[in-house]
C-alpha positions as CSV (number, residue, x, y, z in Angstrom):
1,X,140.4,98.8,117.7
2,X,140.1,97.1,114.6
3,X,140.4,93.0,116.1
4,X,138.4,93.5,119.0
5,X,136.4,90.6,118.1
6,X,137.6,87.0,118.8
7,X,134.7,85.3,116.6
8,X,131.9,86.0,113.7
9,X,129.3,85.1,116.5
10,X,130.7,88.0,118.4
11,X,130.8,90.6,116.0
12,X,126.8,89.5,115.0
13,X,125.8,89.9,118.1
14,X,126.8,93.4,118.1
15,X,124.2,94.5,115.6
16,X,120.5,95.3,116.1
17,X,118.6,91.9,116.3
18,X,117.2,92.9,112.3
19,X,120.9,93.7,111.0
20,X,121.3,90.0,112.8
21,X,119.0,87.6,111.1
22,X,120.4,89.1,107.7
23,X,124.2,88.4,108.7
24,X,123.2,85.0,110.2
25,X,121.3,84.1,107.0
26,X,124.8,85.2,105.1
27,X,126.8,83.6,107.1
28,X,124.6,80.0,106.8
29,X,124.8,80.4,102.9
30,X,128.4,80.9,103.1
31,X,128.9,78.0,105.3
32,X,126.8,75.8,102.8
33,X,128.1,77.0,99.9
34,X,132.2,76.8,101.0
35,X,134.2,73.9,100.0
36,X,135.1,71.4,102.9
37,X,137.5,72.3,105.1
38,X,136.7,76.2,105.3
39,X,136.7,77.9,108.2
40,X,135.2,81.1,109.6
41,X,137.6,84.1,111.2
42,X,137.7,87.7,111.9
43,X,140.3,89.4,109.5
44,X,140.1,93.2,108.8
45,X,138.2,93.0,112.2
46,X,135.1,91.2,109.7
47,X,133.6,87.7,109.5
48,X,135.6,86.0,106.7
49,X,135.5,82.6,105.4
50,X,139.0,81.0,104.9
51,X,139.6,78.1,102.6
52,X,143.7,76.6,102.7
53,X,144.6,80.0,104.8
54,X,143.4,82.3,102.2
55,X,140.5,84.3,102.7
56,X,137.9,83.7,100.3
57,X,135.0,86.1,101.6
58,X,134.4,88.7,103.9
59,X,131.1,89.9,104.9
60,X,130.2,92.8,107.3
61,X,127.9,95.0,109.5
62,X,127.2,98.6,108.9
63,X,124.3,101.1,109.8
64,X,122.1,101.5,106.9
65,X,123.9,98.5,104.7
66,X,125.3,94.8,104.7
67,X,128.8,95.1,103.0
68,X,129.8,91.9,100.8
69,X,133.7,92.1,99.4
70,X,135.5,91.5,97.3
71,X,133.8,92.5,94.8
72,X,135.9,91.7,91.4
73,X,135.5,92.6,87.9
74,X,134.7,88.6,87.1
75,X,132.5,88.7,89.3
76,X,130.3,91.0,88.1
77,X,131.4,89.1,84.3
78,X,129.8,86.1,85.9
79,X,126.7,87.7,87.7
80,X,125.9,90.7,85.9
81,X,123.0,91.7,88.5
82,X,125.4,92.1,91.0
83,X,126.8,95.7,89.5
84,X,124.3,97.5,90.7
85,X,124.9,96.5,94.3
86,X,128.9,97.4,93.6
87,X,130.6,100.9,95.1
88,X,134.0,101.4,94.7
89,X,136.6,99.0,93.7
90,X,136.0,95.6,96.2
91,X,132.5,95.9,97.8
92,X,128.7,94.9,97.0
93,X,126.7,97.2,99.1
94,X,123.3,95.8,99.6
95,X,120.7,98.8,101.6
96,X,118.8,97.4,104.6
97,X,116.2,99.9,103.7
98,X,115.9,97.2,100.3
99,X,114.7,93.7,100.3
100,X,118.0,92.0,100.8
101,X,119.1,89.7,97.4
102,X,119.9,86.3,98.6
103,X,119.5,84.6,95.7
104,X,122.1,86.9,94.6
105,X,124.5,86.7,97.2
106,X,123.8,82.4,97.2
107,X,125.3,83.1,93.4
108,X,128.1,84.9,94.7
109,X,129.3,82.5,97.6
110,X,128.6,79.7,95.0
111,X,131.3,81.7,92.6
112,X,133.8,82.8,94.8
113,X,133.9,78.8,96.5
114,X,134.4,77.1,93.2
115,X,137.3,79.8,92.4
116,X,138.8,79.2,95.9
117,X,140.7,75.9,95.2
């Protein structure tokens, strides 16, 4: 089912211990880069990070990739060298089989936190 997990520390620890280190290392950026008073949950049966009850970012596990959503039109306005990484309307896709971009995705989380107020 879509909600079996309770917690983001739970749904990590479902991946291979590689897939791991890269959705910890997410999920550590996120948490620095959120305002105060966020808070991590499992919606869409993903790790999301809520700030005042409205889900900000969702982040998630997949064989060959690392999904990032959503992935918005002023986003992409704001960080341009995120379109490459987009597929379909909402999601960055970012390739395990590629060095992972966190000095993109830092750029992101720093985005979508200052629009979350």
């Amino acid at each position: 089912t879509m909600n079996k997990y309770t917690n983001i520390d739970e749904y990590i620890a479902n991946f291979s211990s590689e897939t791991q280190v890269i959705l910890e290392k997410i999920r550590a950026m996120a948490r620095k880069c959120m305002p105060s008073g966020s808070t991590e949950a499992i919606r869409y049966g993903i790790p999301t990070f809520r700030v005042d009850d409205k889900n900000v970012v969702h982040f998630a596990g997949y064989e060959s990739h690392i999904g990032l959503y959503p992935a918005s039109d002023e986003v992409i306005n704001e960080i341009p060298e995120l379109k490459k990484y987009r597929t379909g309307k909402g999601t960055f896709q970012f390739e395990l089989s590629s060095p992972i971009p966190y000095d993109l995705i830092e750029k992101y989380l720093i985005y979508k936190a200052s629009n979350a107020k």
